[in-house]
GUSEPA-870459 format. One line per field, with one value per residue (C-alpha): residue in three letters; chain; x, y, z. Coordinates in nm, 2 decimals, always signed. Last residue first. Example, Ala and Ser with C-alpha at 12.3 -4.5 7.8 and 13.67 -1.06 7.14 Angstrom:
// GUSEPA-870459
res: [ser,ala]
chain: [A,A]
c1: [+1.37,+1.23]
c2: [-0.11,-0.45]
c3: [+0.71,+0.78]
This chain:
// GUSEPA-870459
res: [unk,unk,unk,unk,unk,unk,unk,unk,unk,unk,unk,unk,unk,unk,unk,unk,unk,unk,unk,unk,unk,unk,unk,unk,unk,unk,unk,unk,unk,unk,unk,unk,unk,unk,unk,unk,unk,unk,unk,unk,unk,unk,unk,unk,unk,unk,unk,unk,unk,unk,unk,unk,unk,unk,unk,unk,unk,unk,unk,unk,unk,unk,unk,unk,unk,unk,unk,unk,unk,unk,unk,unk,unk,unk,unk,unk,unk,unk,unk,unk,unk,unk,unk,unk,unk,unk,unk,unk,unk,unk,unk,unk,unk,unk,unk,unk,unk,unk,unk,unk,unk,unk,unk,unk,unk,unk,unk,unk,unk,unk,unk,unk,unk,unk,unk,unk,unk,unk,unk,unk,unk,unk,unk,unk,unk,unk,unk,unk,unk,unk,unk,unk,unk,unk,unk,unk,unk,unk,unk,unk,unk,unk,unk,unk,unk,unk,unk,unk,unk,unk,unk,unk,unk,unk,unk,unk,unk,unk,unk,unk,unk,unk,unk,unk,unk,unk,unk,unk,unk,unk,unk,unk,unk,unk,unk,unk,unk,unk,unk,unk,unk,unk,unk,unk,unk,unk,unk,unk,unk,unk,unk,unk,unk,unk,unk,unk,unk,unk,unk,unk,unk,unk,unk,unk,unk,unk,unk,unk,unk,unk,unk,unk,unk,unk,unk,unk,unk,unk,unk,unk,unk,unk,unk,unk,unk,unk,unk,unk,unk,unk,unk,unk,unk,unk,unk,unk,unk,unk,unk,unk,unk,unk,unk,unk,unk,unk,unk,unk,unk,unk,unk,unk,unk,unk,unk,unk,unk,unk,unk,unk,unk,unk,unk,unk,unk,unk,unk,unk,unk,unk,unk,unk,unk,unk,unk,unk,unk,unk,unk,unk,unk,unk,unk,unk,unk,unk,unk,unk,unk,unk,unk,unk,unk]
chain: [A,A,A,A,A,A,A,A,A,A,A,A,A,A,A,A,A,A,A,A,A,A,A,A,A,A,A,A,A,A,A,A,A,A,A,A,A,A,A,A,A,A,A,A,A,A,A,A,A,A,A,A,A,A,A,A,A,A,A,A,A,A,A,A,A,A,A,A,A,A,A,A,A,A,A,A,A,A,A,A,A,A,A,A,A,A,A,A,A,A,A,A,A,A,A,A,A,A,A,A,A,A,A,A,A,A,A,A,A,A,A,A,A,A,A,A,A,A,A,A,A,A,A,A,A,A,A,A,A,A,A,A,A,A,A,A,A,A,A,A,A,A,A,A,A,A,A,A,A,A,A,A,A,A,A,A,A,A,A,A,A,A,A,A,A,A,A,A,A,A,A,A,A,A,A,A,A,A,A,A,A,A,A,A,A,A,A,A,A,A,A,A,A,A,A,A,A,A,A,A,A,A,A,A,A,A,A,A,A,A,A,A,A,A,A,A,A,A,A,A,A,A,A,A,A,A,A,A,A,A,A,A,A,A,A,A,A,A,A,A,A,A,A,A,A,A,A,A,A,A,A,A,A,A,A,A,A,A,A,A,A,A,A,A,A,A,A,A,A,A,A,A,A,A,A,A,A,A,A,A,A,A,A,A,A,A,A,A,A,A,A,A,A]
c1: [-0.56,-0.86,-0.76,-0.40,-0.04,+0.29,+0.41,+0.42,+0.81,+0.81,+0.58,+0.46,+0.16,+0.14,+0.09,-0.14,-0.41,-0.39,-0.49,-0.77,-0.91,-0.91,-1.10,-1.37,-1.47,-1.39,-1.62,-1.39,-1.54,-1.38,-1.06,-1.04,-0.93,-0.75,-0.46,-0.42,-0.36,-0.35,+0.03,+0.01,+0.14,+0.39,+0.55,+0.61,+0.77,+1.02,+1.13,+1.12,+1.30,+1.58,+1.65,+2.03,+2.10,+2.22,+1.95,+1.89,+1.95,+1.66,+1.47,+1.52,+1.41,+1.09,+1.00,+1.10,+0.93,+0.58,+0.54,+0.24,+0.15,+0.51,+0.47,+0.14,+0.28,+0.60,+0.96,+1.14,+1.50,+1.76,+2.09,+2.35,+2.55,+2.48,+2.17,+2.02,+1.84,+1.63,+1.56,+1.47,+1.25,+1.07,+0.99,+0.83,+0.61,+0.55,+0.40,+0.22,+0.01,-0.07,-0.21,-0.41,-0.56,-0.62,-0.85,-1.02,-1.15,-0.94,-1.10,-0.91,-0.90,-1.13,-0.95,-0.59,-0.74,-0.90,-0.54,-0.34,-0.59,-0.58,-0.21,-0.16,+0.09,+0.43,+0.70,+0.99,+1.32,+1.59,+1.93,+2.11,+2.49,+2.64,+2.84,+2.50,+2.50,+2.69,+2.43,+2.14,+2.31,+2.31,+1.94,+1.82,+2.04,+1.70,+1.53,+1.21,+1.12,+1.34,+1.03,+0.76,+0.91,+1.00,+0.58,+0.51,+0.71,+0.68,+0.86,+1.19,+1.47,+1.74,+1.95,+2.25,+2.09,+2.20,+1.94,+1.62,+1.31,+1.02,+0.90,+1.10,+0.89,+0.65,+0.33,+0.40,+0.17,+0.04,-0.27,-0.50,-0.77,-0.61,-0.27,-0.14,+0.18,+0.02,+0.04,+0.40,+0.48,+0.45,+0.60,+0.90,+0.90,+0.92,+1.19,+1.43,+1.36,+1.41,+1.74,+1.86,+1.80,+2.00,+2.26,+2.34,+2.31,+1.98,+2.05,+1.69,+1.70,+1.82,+1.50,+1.25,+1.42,+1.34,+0.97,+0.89,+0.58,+0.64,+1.02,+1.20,+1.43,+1.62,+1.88,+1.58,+1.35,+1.00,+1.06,+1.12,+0.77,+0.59,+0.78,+0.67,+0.32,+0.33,+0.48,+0.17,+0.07,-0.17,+0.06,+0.33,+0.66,+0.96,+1.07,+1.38,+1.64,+1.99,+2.28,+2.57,+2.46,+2.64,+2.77,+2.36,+2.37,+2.67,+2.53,+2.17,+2.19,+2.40,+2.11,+1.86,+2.02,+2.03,+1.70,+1.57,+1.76,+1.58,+1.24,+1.29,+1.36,+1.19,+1.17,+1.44,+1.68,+1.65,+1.70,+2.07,+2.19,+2.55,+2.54,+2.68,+2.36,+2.16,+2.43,+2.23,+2.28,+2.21,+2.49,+2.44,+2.57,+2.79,+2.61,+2.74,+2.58,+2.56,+2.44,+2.65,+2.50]
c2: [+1.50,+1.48,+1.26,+1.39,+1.32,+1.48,+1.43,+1.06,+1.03,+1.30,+1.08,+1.27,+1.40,+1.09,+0.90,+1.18,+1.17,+0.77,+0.75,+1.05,+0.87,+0.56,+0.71,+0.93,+0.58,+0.51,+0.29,+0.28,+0.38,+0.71,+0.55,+0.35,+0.62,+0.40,+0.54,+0.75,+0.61,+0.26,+0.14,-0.09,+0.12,+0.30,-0.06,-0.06,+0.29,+0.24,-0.10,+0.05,+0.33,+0.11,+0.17,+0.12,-0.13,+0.00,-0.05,+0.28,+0.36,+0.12,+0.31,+0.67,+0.50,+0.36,+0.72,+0.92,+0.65,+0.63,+0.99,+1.02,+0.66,+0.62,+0.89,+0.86,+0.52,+0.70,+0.53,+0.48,+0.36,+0.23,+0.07,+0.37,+0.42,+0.24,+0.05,+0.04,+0.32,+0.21,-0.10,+0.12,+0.32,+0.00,-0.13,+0.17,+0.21,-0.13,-0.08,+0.23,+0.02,-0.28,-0.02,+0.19,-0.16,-0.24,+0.09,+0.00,-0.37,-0.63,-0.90,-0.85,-0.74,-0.45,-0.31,-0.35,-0.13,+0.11,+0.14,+0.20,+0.41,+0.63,+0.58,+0.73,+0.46,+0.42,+0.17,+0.08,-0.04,-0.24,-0.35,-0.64,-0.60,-0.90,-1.21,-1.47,-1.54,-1.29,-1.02,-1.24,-1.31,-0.94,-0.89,-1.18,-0.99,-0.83,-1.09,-1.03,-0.73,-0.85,-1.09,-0.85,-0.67,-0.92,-1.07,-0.73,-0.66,-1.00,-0.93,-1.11,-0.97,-1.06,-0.81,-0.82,-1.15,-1.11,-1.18,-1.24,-1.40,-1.45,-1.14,-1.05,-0.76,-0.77,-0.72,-0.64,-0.86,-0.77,-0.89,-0.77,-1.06,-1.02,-1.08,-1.22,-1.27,-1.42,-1.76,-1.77,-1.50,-1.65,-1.98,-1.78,-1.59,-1.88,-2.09,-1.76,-1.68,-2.07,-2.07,-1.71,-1.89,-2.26,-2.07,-1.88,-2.18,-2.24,-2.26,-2.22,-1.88,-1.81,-2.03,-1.78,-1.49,-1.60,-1.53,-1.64,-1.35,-1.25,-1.34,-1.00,-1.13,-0.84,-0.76,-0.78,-0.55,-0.67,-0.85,-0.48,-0.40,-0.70,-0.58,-0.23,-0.39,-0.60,-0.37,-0.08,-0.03,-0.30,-0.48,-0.22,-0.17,-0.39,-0.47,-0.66,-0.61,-0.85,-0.71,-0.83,-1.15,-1.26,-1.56,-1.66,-1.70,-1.95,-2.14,-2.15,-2.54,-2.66,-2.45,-2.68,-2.97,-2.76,-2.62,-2.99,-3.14,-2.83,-2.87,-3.22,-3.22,-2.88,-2.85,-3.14,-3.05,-2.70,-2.75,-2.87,-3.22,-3.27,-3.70,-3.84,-3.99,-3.64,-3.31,-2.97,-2.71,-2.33,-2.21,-1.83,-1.58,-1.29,-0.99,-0.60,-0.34,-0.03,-0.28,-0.32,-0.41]
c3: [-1.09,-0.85,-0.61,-0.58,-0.71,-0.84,-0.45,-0.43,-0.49,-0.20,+0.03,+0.32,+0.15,-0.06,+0.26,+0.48,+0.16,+0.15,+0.56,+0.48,+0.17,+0.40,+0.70,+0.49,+0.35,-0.04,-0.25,-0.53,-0.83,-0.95,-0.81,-1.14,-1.36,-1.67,-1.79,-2.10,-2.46,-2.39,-2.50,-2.78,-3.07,-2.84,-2.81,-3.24,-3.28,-2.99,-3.11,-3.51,-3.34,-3.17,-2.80,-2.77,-2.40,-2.11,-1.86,-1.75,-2.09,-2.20,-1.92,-2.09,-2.43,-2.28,-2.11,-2.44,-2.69,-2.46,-2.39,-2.20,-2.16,-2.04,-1.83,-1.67,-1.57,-1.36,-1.38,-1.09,-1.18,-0.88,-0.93,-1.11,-0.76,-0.47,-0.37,+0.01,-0.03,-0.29,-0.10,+0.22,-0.01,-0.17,+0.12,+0.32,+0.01,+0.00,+0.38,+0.28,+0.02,+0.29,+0.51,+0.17,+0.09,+0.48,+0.46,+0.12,+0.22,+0.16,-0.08,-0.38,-0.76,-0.65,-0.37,-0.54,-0.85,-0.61,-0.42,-0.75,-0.88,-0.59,-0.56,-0.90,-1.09,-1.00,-1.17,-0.98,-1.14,-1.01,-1.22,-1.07,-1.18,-1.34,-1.14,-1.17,-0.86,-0.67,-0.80,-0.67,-0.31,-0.31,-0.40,-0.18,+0.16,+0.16,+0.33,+0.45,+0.27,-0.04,-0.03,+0.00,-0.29,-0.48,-0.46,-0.54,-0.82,-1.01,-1.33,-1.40,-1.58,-1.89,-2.02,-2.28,-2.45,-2.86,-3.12,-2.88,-2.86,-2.58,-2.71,-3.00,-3.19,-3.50,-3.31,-2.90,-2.68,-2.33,-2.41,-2.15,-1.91,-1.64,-1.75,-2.14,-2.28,-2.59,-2.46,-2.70,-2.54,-2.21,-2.33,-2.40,-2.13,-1.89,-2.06,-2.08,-1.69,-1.59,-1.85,-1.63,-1.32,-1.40,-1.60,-1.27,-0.99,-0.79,-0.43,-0.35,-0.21,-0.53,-0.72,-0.46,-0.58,-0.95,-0.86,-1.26,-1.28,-1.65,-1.74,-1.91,-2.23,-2.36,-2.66,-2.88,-2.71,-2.69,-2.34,-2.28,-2.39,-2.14,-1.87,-1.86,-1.90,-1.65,-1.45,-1.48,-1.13,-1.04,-0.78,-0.59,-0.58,-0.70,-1.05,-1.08,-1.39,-1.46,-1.65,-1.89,-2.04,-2.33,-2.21,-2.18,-2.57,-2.58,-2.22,-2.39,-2.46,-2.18,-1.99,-2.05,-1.85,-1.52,-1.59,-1.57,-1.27,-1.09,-1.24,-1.20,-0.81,-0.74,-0.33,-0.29,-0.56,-0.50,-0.11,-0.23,-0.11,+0.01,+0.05,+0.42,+0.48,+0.40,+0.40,+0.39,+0.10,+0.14,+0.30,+0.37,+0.13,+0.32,+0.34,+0.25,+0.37,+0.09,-0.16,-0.44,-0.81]
């Protein structure tokens, strides 16, 4: 992955009493002494790696589940909520990340790779289990998003890392049930829900613009519950790894049949449906959307 601005990777280790100490060490002493350990153990299978896939965009839009079915795949291992952006700004080293992201979705999966309360699980697939690592990934979309926000230069000092391309896909949901699902998993009220939505929209098209060449994947929900085979198959290309059919055949067993409608009931003011009106107006990603569709 190449950003169209290239950034040099600060220093991230400060010398104590004449010793060089790494802010990894100090944050995460035994997670970071840990992982380092670990990954003498996964070095053969992590060899393998060829590609490395972030999720930005918004909370409540489907990534946990998009994440969840390519942790299914058996060339993939997808971490659920790991923040590995916080580990590079850490000075965390390549095995160390990608044995934190294998460690994580392995004792997802074996939790049932659950999230509010949905099981996330895929029967007879290799969640948390794989027979040759060609991509590896982390979900946390919003948390990356807001922190890409900040620092941006994260997603090249994450390609230099761990020397494969960083793959980054969006997944959108209607913003009406996007919004209503944010409103009622917070405390916000409606009108700072639609802000804070516009805001990660903002983010997510300067990070989109910021990547050259095959980088950037938006995949719609309605889609993938649509057509679950044809939309997962089209992101395992993305990713460039085969889809198998038995893969294919066993994710579109767990995918709800059509999405959930939760703007029905939101308590929308006049104010915020107007604010969230003027945004997908003005957002051509947006522009397959309304209220009442």
């Amino acid at each position: 992955m190449r950003t169209k601005q290239a950034h040099r990777r600060p220093s991230v280790a400060r010398i104590v009493d004449g010793v060089r100490v790494l802010p990894g060490f100090r944050a995460y002493p035994t997670l970071y002494v840990g992982s380092a350990v670990k990954a003498r153990h996964y070095r053969r299978d992590l060899a393998s790696v060829k590609a490395f896939l972030l999720f930005v965009g918004h909370p409540r839009s489907g990534h946990s589940l998009v994440g969840s079915l390519l942790d299914a795949h058996p060339a993939m291992v997808v971490s659920h909520e790991l923040d590995v952006l916080k580990y590079v700004g850490l000075g965390y080293r390549r095995d160390q990340l990608l044995t934190l992201v294998l460690e994580h979705a392995r004792a997802n999966a074996e939790a049932g790779r659950k999230s509010w309360g949905y099981s996330y699980a895929v029967p007879g697939q290799w969640q948390g289990r794989w027979q040759r690592l060609e991509v590896m990934g982390d979900k946390r979309g919003r948390m990356t998003t807001d922190r890409l926000a900040a620092r941006p230069e994260l997603l090249d000092d994450l390609a230099r890392t761990l020397r494969v391309p960083v793959k980054v896909v969006q997944v959108v949901r209607n913003p009406y049930d996007n919004v209503a699902t944010m409103h009622a998993r917070g405390s916000a009220p409606l009108a700072e829900q639609v802000a804070r939505y516009r805001e990660l929209c903002e983010t997510v098209d300067r990070i989109a613009a910021g990547l050259t060449g095959d980088g950037f994947h938006r995949l719609y929900h309605e889609d993938l519950v649509a057509g679950t085979p044809a939309a997962l198959a089209a992101l395992c290309g993305f990713l460039g790894v085969a889809a198998p059919d038995d893969y294919l055949a066993a994710c579109d067993g767990v995918v709800f049949p059509s999405p959930r409608r939760t703007r029905d009931g939101a308590p929308w003011t006049p104010e915020a449906r107007a604010a969230l009106d003027a945004l997908v107006a003005e957002t051509g990603w947006l522009g397959r959307y309304d209220f009442d569709g």
